[in-house]
DSSP file (Angstrom, degrees, kcal/mol; ACC not computed):
  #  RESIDUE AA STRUCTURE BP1 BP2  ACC     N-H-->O    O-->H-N    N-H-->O    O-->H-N    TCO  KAPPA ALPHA  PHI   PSI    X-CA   Y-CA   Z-CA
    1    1 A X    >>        0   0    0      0, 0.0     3,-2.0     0, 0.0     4,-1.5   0.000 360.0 360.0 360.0 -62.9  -10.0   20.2   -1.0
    2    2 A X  H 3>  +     0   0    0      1,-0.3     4,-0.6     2,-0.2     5,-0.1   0.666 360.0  58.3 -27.3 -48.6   -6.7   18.6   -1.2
    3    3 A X  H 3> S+     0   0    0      1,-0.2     4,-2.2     2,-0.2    -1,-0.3   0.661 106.7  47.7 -63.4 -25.1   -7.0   17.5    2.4
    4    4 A X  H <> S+     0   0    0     -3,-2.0     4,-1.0     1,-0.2    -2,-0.2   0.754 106.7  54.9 -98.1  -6.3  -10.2   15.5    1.7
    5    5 A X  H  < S+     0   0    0     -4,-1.5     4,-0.3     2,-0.1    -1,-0.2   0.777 108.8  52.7 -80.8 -24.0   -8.7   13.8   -1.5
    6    6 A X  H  X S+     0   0    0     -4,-0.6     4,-2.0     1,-0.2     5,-0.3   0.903 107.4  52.3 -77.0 -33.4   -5.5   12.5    1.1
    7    7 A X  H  X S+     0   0    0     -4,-2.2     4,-2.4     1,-0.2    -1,-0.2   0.951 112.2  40.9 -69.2 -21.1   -8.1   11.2    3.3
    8    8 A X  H  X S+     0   0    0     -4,-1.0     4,-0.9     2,-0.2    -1,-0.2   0.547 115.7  50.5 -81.6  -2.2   -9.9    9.0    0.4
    9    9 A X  H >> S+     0   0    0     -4,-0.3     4,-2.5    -3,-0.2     3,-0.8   0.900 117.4  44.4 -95.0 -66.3   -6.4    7.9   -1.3
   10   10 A X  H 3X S+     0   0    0     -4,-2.0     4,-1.2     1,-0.3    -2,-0.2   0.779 118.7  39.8 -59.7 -48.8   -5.5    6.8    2.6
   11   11 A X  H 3X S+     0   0    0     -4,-2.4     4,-2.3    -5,-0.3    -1,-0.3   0.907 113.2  52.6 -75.7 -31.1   -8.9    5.1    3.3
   12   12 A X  H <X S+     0   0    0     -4,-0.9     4,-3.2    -3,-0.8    -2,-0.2   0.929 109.6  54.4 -70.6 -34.0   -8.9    3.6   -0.2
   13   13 A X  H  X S+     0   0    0     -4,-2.5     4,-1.7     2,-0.2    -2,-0.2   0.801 110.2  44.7 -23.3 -58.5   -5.2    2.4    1.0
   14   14 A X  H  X S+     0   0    0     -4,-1.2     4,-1.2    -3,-0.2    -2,-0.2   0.639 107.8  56.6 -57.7 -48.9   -6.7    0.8    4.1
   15   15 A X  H  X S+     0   0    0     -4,-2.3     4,-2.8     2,-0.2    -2,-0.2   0.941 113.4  41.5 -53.7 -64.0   -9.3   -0.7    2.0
   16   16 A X  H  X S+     0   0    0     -4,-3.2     4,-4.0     2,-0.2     5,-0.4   0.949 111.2  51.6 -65.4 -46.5   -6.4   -2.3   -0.2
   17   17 A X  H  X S+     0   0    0     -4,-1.7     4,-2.7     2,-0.3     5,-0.2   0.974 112.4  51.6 -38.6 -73.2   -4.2   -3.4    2.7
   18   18 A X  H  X S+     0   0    0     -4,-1.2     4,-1.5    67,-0.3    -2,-0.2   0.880 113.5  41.6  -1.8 -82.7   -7.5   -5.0    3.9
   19   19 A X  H >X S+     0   0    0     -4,-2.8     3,-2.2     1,-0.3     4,-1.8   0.939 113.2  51.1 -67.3 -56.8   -8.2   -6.8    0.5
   20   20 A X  H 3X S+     0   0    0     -4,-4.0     4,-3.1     1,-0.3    -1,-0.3   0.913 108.4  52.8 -85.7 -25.7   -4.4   -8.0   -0.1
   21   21 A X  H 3X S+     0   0    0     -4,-2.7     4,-1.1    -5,-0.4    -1,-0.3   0.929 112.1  48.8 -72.4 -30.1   -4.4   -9.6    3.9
   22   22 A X  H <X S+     0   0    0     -3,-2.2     4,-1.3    -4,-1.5     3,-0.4   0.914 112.4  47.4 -71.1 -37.6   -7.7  -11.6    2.7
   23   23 A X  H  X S+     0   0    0     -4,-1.8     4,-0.6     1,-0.2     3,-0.4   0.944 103.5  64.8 -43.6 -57.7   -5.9  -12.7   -0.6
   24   24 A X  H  < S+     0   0    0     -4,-3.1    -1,-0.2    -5,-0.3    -2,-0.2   0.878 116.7  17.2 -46.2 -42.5   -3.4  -13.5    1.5
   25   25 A X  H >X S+     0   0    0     -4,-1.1     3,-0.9    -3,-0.4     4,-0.7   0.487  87.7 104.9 -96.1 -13.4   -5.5  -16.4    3.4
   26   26 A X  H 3< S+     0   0    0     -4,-1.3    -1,-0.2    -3,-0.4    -2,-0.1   0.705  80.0  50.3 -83.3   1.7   -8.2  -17.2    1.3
   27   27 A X  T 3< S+     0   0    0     -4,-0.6    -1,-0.3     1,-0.1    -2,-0.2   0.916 105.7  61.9 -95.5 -38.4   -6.7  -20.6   -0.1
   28   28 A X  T <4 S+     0   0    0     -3,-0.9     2,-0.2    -4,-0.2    -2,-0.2   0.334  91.2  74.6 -81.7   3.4   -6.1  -21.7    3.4
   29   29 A X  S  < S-     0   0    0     -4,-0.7     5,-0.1     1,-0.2     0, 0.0  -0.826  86.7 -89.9-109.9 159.5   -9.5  -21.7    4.7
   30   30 A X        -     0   0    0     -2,-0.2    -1,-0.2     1,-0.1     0, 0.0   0.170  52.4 -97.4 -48.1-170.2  -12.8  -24.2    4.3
   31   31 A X  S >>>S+     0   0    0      3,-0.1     4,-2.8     2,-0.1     3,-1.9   0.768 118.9  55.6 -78.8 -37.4  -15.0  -23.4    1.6
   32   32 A X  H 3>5S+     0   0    0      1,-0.3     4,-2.3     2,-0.2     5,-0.5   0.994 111.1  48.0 -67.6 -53.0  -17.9  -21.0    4.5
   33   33 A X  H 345S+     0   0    0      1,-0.2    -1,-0.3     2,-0.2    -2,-0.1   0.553 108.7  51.3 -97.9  20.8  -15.2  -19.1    5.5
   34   34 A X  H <>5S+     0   0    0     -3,-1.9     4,-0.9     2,-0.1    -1,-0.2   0.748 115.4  43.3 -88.8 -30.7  -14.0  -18.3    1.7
   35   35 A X  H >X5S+     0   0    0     -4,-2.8     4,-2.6     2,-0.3     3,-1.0   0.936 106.6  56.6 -57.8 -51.3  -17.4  -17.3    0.8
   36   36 A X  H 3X<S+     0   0    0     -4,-2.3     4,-3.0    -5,-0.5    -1,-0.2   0.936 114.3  45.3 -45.6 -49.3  -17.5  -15.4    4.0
   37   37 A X  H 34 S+     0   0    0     -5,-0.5    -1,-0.3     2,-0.2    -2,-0.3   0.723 110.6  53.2 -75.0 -25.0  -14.2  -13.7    2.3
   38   38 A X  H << S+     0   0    0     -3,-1.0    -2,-0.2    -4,-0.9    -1,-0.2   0.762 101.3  54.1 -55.2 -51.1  -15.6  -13.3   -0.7
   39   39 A X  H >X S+     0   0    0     -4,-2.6     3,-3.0     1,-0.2     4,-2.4   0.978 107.9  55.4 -64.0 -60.0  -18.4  -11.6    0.3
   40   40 A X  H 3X S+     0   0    0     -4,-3.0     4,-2.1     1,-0.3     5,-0.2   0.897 100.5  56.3 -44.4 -41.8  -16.2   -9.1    2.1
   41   41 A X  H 34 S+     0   0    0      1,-0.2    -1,-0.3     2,-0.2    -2,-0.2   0.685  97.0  56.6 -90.2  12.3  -14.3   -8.2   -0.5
   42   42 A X  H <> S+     0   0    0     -3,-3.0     4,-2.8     2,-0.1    -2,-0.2   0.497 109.7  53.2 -92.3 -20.8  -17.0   -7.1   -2.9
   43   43 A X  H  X S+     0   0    0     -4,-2.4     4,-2.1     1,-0.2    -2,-0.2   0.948 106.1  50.7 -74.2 -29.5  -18.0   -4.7   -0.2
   44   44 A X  H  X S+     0   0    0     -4,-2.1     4,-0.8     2,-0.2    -1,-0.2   0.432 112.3  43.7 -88.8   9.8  -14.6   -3.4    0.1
   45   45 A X  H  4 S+     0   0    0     -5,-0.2     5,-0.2     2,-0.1    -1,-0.2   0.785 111.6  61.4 -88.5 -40.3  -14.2   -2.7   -3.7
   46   46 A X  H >X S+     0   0    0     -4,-2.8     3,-0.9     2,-0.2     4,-0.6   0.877 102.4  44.9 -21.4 -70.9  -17.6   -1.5   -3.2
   47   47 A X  H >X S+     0   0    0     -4,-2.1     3,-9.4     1,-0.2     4,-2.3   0.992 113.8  53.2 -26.9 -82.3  -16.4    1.2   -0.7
   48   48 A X  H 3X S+     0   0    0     -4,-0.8     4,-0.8     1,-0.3    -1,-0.2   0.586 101.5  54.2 -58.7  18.5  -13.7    2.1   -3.0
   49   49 A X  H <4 S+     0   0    0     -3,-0.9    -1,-0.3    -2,-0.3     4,-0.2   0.522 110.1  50.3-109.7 -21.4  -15.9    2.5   -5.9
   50   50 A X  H X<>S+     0   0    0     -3,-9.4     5,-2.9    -4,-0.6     6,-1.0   0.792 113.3  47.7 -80.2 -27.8  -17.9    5.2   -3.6
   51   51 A X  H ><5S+     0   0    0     -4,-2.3     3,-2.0     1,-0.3     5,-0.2   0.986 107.8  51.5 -89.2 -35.2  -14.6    6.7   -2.8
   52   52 A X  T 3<5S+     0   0    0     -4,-0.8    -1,-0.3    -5,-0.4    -2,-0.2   0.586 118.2  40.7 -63.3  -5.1  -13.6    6.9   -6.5
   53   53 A X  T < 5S-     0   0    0     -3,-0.9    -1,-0.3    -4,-0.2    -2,-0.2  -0.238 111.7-117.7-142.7  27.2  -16.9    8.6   -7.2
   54   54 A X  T < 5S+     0   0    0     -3,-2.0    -3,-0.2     1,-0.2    -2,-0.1   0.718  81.6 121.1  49.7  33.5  -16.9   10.8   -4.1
   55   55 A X      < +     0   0    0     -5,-2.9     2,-0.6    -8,-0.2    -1,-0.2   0.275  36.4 116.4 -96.6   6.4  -20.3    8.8   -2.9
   56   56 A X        -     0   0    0     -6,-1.0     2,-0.1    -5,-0.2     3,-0.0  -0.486  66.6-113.5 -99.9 148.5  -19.1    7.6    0.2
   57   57 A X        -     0   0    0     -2,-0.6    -1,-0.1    42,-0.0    42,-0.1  -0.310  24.5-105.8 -76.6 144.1  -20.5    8.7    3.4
   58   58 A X        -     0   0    0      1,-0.1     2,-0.4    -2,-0.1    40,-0.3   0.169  36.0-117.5 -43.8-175.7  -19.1   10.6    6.0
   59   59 A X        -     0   0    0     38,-0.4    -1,-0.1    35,-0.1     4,-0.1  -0.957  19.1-157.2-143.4 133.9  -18.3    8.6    8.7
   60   60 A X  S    S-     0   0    0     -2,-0.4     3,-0.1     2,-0.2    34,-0.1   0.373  76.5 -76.9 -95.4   9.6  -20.9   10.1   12.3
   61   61 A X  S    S+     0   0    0      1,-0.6    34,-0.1    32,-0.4     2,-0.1   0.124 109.2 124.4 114.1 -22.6  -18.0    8.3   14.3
   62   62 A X        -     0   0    0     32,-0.1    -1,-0.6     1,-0.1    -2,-0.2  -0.374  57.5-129.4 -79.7 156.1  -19.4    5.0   13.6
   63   63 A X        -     0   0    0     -3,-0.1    -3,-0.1    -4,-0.1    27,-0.1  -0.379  21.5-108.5-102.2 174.6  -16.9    2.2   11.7
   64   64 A X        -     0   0    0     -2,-0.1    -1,-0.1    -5,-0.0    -2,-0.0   0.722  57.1-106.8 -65.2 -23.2  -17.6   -0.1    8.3
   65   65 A X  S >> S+     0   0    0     21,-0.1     4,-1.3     4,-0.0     3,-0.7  -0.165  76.6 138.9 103.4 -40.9  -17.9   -3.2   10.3
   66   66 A X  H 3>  +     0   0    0      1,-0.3     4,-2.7     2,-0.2    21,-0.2   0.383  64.9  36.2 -11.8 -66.4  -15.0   -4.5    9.4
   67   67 A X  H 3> S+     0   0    0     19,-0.6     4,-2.6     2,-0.2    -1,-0.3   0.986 111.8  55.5 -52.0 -71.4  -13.6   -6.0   12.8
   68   68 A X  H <> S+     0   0    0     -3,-0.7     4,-0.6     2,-0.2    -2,-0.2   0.917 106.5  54.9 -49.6 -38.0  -16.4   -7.0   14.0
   69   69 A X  H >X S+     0   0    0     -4,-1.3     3,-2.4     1,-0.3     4,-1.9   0.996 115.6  42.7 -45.1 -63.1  -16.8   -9.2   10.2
   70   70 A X  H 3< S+     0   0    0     -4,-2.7    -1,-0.3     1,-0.3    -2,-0.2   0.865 109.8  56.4 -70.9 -22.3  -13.5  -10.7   11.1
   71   71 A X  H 3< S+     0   0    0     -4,-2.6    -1,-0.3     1,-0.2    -2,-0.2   0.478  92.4  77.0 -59.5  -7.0  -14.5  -11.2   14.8
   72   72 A X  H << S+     0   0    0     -3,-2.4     2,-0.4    -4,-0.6    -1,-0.2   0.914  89.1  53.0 -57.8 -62.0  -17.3  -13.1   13.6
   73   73 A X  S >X S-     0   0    0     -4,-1.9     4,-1.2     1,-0.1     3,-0.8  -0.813  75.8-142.4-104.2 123.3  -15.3  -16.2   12.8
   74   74 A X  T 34 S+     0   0    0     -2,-0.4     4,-0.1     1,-0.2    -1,-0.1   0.593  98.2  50.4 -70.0  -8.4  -13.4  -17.5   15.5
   75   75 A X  T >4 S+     0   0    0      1,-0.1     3,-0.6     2,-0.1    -1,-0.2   0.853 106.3  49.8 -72.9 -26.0  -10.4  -18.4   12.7
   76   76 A X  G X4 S+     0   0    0     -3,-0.8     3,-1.6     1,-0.2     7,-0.5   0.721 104.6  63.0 -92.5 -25.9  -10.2  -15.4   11.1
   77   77 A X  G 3< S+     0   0    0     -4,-1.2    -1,-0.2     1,-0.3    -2,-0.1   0.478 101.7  57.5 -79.1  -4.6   -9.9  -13.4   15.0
   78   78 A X  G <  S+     0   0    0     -3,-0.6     2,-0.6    -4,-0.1    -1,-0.3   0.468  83.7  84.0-110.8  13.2   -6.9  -15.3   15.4
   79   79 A X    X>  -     0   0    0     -3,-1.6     4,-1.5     1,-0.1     3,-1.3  -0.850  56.0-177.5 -69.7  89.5   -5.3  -13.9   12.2
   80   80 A X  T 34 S+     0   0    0     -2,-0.6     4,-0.2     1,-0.2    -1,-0.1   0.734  82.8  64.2-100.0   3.1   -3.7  -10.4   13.6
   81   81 A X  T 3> S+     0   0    0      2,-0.2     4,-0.7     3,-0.2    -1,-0.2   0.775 113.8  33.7 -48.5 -41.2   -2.5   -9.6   10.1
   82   82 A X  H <> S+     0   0    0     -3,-1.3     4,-1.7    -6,-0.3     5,-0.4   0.820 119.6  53.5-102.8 -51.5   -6.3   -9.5    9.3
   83   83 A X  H  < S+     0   0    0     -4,-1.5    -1,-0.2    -7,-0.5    -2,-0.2   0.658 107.2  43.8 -34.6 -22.3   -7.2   -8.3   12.2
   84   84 A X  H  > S+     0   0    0      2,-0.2     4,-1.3    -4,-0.2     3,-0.4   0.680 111.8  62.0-109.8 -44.0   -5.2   -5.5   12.5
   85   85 A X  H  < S+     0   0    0     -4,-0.7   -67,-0.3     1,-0.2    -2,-0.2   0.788 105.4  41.6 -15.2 -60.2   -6.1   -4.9    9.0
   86   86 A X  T  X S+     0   0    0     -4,-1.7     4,-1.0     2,-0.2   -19,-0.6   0.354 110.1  56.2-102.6 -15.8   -9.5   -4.6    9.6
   87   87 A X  H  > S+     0   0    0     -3,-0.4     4,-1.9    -5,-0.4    -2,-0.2   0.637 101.9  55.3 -83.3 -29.5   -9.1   -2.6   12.5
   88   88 A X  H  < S+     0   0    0     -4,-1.3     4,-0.2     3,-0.2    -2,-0.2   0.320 110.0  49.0 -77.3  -3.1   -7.0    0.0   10.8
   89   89 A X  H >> S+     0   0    0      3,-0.1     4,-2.1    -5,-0.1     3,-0.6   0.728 115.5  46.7-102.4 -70.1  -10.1    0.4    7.9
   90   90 A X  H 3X S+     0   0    0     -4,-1.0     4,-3.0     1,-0.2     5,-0.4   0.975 119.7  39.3 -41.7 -75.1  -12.6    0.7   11.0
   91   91 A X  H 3X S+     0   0    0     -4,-1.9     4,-1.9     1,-0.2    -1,-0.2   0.767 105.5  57.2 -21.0 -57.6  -10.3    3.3   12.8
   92   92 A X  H <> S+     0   0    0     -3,-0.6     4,-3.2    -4,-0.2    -1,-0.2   0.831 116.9  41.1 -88.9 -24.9   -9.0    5.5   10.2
   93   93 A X  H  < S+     0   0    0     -4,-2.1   -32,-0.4     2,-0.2     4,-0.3   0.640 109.4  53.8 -79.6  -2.4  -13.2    6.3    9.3
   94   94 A X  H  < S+     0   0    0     -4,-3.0     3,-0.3    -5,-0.4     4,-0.2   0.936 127.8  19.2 -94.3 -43.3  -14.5    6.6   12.3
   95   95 A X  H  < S+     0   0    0     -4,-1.9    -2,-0.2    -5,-0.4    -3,-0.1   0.651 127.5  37.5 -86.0  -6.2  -12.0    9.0   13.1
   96   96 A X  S  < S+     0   0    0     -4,-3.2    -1,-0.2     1,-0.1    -3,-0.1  -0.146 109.8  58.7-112.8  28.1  -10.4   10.6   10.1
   97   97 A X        +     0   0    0     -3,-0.3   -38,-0.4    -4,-0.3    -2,-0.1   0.200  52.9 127.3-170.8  -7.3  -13.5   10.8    7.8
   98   98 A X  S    S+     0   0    0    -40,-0.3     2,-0.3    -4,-0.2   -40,-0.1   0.492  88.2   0.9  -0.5 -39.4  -15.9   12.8    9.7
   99   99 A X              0   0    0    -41,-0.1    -1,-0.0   -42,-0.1   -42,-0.0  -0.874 360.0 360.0-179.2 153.6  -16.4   15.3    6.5
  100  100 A X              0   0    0     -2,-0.3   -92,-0.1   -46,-0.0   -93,-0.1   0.090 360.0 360.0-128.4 360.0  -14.7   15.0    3.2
């Protein structure tokens, strides 16, 4: 039990790390690719609202999307703050999140 509460405090971590690197940029880009940022970040409070209410699904190996989002936009792929970000969300569920 204990072990599956470290993995949701860690993913919800990931999640935040995530959020604060989009914060970080979202005044320095056009208006499409704040909305674009916007929209991502209701999904990832979203997530953490599953994890705070122990709804969120196991992970079959498969990622949130996250990387691929930010691969999307050829500005945002050259970020490797957010990139690295967002790869570190993807990562730690596809492999650490298996069962809760």
């Amino acid at each position: 039990m204990k072990r599956e509460i470290m993995k949701r405090e860690i993913m919800k971590k990931k999640l935040s790390d995530l959020q604060c690197e989009i914060g970080k940029i979202k005044d320095d880009v056009d208006d499409y690719t704040r909305e674009y940022l916007s929209k991502m970040e209701k999904i990832i409070e979203e997530y953490k609202n599953k994890l705070d209410s122990n709804k969120m699904d196991e992970s079959d190996g498969g990622t949130l999307g996250f990387r691929r989002a930010i691969l999307e936009d050829d500005n945002l792929a050259n970020i490797d703050s957010l990139y690295n970000a967002a790869v570190a969300v993807d990562k730690f569920y596809s492999q650490e999140c298996r069962e809760w």
